[in-house]
C-alpha positions in Angstrom: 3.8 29.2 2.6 6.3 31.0 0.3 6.8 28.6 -1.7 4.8 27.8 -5.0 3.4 24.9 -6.6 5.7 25.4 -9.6 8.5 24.6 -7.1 7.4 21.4 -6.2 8.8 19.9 -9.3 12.0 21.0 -9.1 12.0 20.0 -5.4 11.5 16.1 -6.3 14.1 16.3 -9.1 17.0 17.5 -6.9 15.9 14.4 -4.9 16.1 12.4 -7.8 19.7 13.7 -8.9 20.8 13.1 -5.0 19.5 9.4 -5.0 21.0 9.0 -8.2 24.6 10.3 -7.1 24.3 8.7 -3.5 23.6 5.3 -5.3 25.7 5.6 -8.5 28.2 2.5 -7.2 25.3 0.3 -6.7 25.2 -2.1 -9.4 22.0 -1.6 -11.9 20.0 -4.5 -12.0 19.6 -6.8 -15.0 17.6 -6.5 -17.4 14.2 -8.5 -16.4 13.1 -11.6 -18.0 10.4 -14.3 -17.9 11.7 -16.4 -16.0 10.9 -20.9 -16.4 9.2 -22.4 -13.3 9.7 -23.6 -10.9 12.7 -21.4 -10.3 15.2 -22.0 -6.9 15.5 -19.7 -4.3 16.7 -19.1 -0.2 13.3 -18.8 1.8 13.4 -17.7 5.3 10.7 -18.0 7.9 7.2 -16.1 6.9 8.0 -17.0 3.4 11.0 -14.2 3.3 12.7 -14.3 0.1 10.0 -16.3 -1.4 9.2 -16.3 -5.1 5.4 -16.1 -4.9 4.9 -15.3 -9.2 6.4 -12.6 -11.8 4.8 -8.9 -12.2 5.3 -6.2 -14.4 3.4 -3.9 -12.0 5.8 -2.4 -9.8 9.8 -2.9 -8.4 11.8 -2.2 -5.9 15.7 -2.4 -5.8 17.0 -2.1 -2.0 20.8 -1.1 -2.7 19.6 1.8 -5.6 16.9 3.0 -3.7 14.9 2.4 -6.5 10.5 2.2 -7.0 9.4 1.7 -10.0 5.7 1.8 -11.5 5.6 -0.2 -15.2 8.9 0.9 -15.7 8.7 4.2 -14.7 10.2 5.8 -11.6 8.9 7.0 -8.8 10.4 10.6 -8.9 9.3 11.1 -12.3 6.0 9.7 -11.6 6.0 12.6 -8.5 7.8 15.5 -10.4 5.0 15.0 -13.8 2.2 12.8 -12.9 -0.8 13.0 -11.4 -2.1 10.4 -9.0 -5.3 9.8 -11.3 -2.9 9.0 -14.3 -0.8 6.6 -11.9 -3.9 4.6 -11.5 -4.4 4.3 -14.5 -0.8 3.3 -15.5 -0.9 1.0 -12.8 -4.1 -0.8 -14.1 -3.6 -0.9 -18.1 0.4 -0.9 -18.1 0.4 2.2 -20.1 0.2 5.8 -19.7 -3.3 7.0 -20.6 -4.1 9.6 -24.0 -5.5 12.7 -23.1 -9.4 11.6 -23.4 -8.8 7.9 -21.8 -7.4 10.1 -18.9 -10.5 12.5 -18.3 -12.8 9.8 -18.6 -11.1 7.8 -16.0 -11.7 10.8 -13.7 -15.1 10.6 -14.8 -15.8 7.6 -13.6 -13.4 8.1 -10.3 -15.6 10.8 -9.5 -18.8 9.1 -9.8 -17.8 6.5 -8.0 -16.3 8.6 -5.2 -20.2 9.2 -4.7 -21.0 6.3 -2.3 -23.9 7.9 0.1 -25.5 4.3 0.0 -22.5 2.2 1.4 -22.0 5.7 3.7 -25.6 5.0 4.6 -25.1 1.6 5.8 -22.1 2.3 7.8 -23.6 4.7 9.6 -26.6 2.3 11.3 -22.8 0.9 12.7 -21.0 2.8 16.1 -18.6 3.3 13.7 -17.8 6.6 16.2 -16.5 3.7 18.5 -14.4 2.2 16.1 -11.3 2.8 14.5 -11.1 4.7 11.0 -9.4 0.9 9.8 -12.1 -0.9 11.4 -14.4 1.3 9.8 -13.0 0.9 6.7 -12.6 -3.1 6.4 -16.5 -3.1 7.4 -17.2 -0.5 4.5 -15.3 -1.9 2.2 -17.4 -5.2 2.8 -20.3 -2.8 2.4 -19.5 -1.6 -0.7 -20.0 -4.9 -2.9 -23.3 -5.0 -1.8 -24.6 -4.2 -4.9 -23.8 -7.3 -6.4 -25.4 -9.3 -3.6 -26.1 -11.7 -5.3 -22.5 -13.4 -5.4 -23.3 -14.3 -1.6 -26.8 -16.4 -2.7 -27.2 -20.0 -2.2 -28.0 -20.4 -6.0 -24.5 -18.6 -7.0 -21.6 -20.5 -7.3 -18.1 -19.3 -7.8 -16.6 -19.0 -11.8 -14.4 -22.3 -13.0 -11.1 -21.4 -14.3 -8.7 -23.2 -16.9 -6.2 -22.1 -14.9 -4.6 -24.5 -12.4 -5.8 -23.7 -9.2 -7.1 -26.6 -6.9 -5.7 -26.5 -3.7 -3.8 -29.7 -3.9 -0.5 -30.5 -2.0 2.0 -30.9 -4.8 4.2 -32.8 -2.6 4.2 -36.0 -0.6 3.5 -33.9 2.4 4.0 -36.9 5.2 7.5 -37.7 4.2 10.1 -36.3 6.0 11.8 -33.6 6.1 11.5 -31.5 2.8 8.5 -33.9 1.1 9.4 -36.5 -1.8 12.5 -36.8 -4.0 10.3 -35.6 -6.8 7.8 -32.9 -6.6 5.1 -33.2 -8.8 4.3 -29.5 -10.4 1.4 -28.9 -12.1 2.7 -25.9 -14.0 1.2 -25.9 -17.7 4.1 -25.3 -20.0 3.7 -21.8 -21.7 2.8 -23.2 -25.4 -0.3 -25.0 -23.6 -1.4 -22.8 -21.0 -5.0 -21.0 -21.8 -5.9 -17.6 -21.0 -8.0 -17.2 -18.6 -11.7 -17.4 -19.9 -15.1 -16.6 -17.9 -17.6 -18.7 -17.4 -21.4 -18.8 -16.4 -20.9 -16.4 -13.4 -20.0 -12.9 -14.4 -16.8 -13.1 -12.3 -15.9 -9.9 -14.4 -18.1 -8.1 -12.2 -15.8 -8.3 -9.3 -12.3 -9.2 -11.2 -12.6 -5.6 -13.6 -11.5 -2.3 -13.9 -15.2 -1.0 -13.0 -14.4 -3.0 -9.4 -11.1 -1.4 -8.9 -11.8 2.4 -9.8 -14.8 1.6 -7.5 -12.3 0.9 -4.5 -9.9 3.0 -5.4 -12.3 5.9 -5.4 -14.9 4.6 -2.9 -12.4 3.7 0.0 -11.2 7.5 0.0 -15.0 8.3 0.6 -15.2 6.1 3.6 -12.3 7.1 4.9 -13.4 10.7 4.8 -17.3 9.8 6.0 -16.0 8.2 9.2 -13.5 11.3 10.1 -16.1 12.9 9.8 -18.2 11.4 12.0 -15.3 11.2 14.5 -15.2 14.9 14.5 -18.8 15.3 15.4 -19.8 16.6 11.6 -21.9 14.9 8.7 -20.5 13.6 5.7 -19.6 15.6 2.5 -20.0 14.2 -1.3 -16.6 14.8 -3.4 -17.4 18.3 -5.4 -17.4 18.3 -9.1 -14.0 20.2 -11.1 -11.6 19.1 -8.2 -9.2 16.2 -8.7 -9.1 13.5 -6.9 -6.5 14.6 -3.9 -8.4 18.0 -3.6 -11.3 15.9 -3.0 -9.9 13.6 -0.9 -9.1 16.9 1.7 -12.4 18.3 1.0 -14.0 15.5 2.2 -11.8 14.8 5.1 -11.6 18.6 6.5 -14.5 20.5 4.9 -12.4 23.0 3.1 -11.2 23.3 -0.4 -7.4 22.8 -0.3 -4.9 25.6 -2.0 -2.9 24.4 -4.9 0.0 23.5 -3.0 -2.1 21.8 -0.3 -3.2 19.5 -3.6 -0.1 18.7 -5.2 1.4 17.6 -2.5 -1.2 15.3 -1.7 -1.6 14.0 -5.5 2.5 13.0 -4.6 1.7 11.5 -1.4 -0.8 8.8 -3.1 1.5 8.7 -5.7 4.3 7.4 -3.3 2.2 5.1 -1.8 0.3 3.5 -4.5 2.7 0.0 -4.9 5.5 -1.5 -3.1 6.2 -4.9 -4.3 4.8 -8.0 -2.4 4.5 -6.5 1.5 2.0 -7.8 3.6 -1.1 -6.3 2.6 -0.4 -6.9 -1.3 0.5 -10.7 -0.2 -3.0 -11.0 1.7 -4.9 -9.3 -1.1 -3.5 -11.9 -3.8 -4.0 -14.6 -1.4 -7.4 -14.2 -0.8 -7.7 -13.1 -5.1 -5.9 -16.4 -6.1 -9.2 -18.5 -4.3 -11.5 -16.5 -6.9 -12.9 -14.7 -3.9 -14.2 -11.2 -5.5 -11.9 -8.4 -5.8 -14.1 -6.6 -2.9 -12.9 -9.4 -0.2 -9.7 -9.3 -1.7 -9.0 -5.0 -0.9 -10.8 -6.1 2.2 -8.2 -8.5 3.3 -5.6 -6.2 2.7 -7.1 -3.3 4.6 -7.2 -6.1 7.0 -3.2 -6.8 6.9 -2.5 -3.2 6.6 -4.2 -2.3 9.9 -1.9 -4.7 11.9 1.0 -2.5 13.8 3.8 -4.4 12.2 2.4 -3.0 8.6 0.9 0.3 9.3 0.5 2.8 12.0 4.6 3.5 12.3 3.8 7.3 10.7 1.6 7.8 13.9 4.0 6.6 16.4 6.9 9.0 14.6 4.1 11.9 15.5 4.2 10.8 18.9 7.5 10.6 19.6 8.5 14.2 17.9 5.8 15.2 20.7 7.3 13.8 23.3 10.5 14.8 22.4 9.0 18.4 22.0 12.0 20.4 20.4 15.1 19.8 18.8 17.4 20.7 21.4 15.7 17.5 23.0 16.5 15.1 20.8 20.3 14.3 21.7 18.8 13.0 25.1 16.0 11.5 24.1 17.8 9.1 21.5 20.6 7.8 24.2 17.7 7.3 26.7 15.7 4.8 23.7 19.2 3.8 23.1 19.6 2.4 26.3 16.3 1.1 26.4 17.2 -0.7 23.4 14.2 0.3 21.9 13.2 0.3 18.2 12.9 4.4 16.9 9.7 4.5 14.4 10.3 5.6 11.1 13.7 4.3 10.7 14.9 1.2 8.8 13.4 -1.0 6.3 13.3 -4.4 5.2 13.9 -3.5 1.4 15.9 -0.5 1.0 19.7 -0.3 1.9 19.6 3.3 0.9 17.5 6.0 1.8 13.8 5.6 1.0 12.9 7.4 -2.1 9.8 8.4 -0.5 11.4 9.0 2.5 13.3 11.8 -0.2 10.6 13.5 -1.3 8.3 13.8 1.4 11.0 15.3 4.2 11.2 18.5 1.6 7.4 18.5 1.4 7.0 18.5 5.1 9.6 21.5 5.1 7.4 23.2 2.5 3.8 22.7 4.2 5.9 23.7 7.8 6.5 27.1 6.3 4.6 30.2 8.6 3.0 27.8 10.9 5.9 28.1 14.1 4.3 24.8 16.0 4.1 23.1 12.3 8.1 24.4 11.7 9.1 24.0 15.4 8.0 19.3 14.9 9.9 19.6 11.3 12.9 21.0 12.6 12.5 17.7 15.5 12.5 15.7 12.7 15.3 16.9 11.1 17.4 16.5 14.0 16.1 12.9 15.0 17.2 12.3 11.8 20.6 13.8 12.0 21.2 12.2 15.3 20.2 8.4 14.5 22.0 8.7 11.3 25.1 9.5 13.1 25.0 6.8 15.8 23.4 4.3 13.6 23.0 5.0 10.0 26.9 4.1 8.2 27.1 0.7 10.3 23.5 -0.3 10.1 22.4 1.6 7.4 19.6 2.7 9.3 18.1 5.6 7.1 14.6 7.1 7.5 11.6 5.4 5.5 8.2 6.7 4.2 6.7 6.5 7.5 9.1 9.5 8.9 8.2 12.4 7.3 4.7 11.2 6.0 2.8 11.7 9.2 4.4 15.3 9.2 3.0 16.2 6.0 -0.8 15.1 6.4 -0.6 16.6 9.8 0.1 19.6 7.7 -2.7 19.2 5.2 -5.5 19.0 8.1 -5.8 15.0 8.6 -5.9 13.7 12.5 -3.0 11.0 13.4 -5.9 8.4 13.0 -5.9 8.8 9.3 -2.5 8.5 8.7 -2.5 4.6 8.0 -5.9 5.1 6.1 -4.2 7.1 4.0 -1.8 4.4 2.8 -4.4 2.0 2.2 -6.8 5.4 0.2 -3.1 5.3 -1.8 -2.7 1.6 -1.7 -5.4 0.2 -3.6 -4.6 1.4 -6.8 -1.4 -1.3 -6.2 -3.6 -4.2 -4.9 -6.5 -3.9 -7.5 -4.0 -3.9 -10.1 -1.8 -7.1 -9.1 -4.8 -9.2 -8.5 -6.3 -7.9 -11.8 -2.2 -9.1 -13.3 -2.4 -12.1 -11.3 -5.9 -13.6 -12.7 -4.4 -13.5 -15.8 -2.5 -17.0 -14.7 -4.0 -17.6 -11.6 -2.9 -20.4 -9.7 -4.1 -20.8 -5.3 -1.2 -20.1 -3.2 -0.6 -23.3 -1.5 2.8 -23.1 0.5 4.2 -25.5 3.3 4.7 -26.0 6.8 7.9 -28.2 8.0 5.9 -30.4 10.4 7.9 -30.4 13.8 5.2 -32.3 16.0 4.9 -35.8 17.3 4.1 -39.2 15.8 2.3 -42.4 17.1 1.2 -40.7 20.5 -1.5 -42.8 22.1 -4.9 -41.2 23.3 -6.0 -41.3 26.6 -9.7 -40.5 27.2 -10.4 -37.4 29.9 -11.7 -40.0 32.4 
């Protein structure tokens, strides 16, 4: 690798000023403001377009190509930031001084130490399972020290804040429920802050629960690798950050600078996007005052479905199959043909290229360099890309997403294809701890609808 870490900056800017130009017709959104509920809007089937509640957390902006962390953007965030100080931004809403920052490594190291939950899992075949069912059963694992939420004599914290799971509308009147939906939104003046009660719901609803994920999920994704491979376990080692930790632990060998920079980007890019799947779950399951632990769970859970994760690993695949660039031409006509769907292109949100997507395609490039097998899959990339682009991308605005080049780059860094989702969720958490910490602040159950499309008055016939 020729290239230097100090280049890496200047690498994610020039993607920066590219976005910029490529989207500088787009209009810029307005300016965001609380908004008076309920509010209208269009909602398509699986609750697309929905309005589920407001955030501050994170945005995304389709036609601009826009993520956006508390206000900051994402290729700042890359180009400056490290993925400890996103974290951190993500869970306070403000960019941490210098000591608030090295004690929140502090305690993400310590908590990166999890040989008890590692214990546990390992009385599981977890070398039978898969690293994501691994993970949802460690992450279960890892509230086990505060047991005693699950005991007969616990109960569950009451809230001031509306949440019983009552229909607000007259459910049995067809089609669309009454004439007049009763809400039971508090207006702002005499809504109450959320206040704790008798059970120290705090222990699971904090920031000590969510630097506990954040850092322990990286462990047991690491542990069970490791096990995959045939090898034991390592614990995190003391001085590194928390990317040249997470490869330590993963492949047994302290990364180079380079190697741990571009890692700290990757879980920078992945650490929020909006209200996909696993964020929805992980706020469902939050909003029922279920602890924070169930609630990462649940989202590990959503995240491990093939319609959510696992495209980075299928994009692998198929540069493999394709096997060089001069390949690609056919090999596109033939899925063409096939009408089949080509991994790692397209995306619900973004009209314009992924930002990600922007930053990670160099940094595959850069890890690529001296390694001829490592170069010889890039340059297949490059040309899939090309190639789709040009049959697909002006009409359909088919551009590459994060998945593309993201499976490239761990490949690079050491990580087996089995890892690849794990490492969005080892990423991801930062994002889901933070919006359910957000959303307890006004927490109300999710209770949507179904339109009921069955029968009335049918008359039952016994089986005799």
């Amino acid at each position: 690798m020729k290239s230097g870490v100090h280049e890496l900056q200047s690498i994610v800017l020039k993607a920066a000023e590219k976005a910029k130009k490529e989207t500088i017709n787009e209009p810029a959104p307005e300016t965001p403001k609380k908004q008076k509920w309920p509010i209208s809007c269009t909602v398509g089937p699986g609750l697309e377009g929905a309005i589920a509640c407001e955030s501050s957390v994170g945005y995304v902006n389709g036609a601009k190509g826009w993520l956006v962390y508390r206000g900051y953007n994402i290729f700042d965030l890359c180009a400056y930031s490290s993925y400890e100080e996103t974290c951190y931004l993500l869970l306070h809403g403000k960019t941490p001084k210098k000591d608030e920052l090295a004690q929140f490594k502090e305690r993400l190291f310590d908590y990166t130490k999890v040989n008890n939950v590692v214990r546990r899992l390992l009385g599981f075949p977890i070398e039978e399972m898969s690293v994501m069912g691994a993970l949802r059963l460690g992450t279960n694992l890892m509230r086990s020290r505060y047991s005693d939420f699950d005991m007969k004599q616990a109960s569950p914290a009451g809230f001031d804040a509306v949440g019983a799971d009552e229909d607000s509308f007259a459910m049995e009147t067809v089609p669309l429920g009454s004439n007049h939906a009763t809400y039971e939104f508090k207006p702002k003046k005499r809504r109450k802050k959320v206040k704790l009660k008798k059970h120290e719901f705090d222990k699971f609803v904090g920031e000590e629960a969510a630097i506990s994920l954040i850092a322990g999920i990286s462990a047991i994704i690491a542990a069970v690798s490791r096990v995959h491979n045939g090898k034991l376990p390592l614990e995190p080692l003391p001085g590194l950050s928390h990317a040249a930790n997470l490869i330590y632990m993963v492949t047994g060998r302290k990364p180079t600078p380079l190697e741990e920079r571009v890692m700290d980007i990757a879980l920078i890019l992945h650490a929020d996007h909006g209200m996909n799947a696993s964020t929805f779950a992980t706020l469902v399951v939050g909003s029922t005052l279920a602890d924070i632990y169930y609630s990462v769970g649940s989202g590990v859970a959503a995240l491990s479905g093939p319609l959510h994760g696992g495209a980075n690993e299928q994009v692998m695949k198929n540069l493999r199959e394709i096997g060089s660039k001069e390949n690609v031409a056919e090999w596109v006509n033939k899925k063409t043909a096939q009408k089949s769907k080509i991994a790692g292109f397209g995306h619900r949100v973004y009209k314009a290229y992924d930002p990600r997507a922007r930053i990670l395609g160099p940094l595959a490039a850069l890890l690529s360099e001296g390694d001829p097998e490592k170069k010889k899959l890039f340059q297949t990339a490059v040309e899939l890309e090309r190639a789709v682009m040009e049959k697909f991308g002006e009409e359909k605005k088919l551009f590459p997403n994060v998945d593309f080049y993201s499976g490239l780059v761990y490949s690079a860094l050491g990580f087996d294809d089995e890892l690849f989702t794990p490492m969005f969720a080892a990423s991801r958490v930062a994002g889901w701890t933070s919006r359910v910490l957000e959303y307890m602040d006004n927490n109300r159950i999710f209770r949507p609808r179904s339109l009921y499309v069955g029968e009335f008055n049918k008359k039952y016939t016994p089986p005799d």
